[in-house]
Phi, psi and omega in degrees: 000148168293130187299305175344315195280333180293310205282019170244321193270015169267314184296335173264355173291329193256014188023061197250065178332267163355301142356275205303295171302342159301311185315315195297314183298342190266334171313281178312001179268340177239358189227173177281131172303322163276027172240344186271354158272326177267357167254011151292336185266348168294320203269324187279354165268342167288352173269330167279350168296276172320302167318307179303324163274003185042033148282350156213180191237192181291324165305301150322301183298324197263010186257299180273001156256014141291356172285269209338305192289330165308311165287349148297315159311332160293308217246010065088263182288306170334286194282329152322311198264338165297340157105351180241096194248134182297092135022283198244166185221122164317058165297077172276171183181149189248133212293147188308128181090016190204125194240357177246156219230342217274332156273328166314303164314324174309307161302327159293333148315295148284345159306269155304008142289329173285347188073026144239180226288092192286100160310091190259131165277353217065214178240174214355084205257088186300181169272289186349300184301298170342301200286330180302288160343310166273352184255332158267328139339327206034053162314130165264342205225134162277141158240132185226148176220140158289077182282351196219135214303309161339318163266356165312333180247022153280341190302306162321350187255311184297314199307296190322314188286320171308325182306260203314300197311331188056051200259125187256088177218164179291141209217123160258174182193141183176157208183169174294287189295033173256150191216159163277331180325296162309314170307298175321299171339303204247042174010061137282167211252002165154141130001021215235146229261311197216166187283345168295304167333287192305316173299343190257357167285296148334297150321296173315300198306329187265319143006000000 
């Protein structure tokens, strides 16, 4: 194998953007695009490993997916007219009255790290917009977050208008004050403690 590909997928690990992104242009002049996409999704799961075991931290995650979103940015347009394209689709968002962003963007991160394709609504974020969203989308996965105990029962409000919308996708949900306990309550389809999680759970849900 060309050695480019261990030192590009080292480079989004070590979240040395500039880097990453040469190695990829240069990837591309010989190689396949989609072996220079797996080895970027390899390296963000091994930063989602290590994250998850809590051997690097949020500052770490967020370096290298800005390596990764550099080397996308390459590769883009590419994988697009190739016909390779993220499989499932992601609708995140952090839930109506919560202004905070900061897990959310994480998860979304790891998210496209995982190779799907992320809808971000941003924060304070209604159901409507949610059904709407997933429903042009053709979403598979709803993700929804909370920081504050205060907004939680919008998560409840959201599940109930997809009930009714009869819009079908799956709906998660995490935040600090989020629980599976909360999760069960308002029959959401799954849980997650953190943004490492939260991609494999996604994974599972679609699997």
């Amino acid at each position: 194998m060309n050695p480019d590909f261990e030192n590009l997928a080292e480079s989004v690990r070590k979240g040395r953007k500039d880097s990453a992104r040469e190695i990829a242009g240069k990837l591309l002049e010989s190689e396949n695009p989609a072996d220079i996409l797996n080895a970027i999704l390899s390296a963000m799961a091994d930063i989602g490993a290590r994250f998850k075991a809590g051997e690097i931290f949020v500052p770490e995650v967020l370096v290298a997916a800005r390596a990764m979103n550099s080397v996308l940015e390459v590769l883009e347009p590419v994988l697009v007219k190739s016909g390779l394209q993220p499989k499932h689709c992601v609708v995140i968002g952090t839930v109506f009255g919560d202004l905070h962003d900061i897990g959310k963007n994480l998860v979304a991160m790891m998210l496209r790290g995982a190779n799907f394709k992320v809808v971000d609504l941003g924060v304070n974020v209604s159901a409507d917009k949610f059904v709407s969203a997933a429903r042009d989308n053709n979403a598979d996965i709803v993700a929804l977050s909370a920081l504050l105990t205060t907004t939680m029962p919008s998560m409840g409000s959201i599940v109930e208008a997809f009930r009714k919308s009869g819009v079908q996708a799956k709906i998660i949900v995490g935040g600090a004050p989020v629980s599976q306990e909360f999760a069960d309550k308002i029959g959401a389809d799954g849980y997650s403690k953190d943004a490492a999680s939260a991609a494999d759970l996604c994974k599972r849900l679609v699997a």
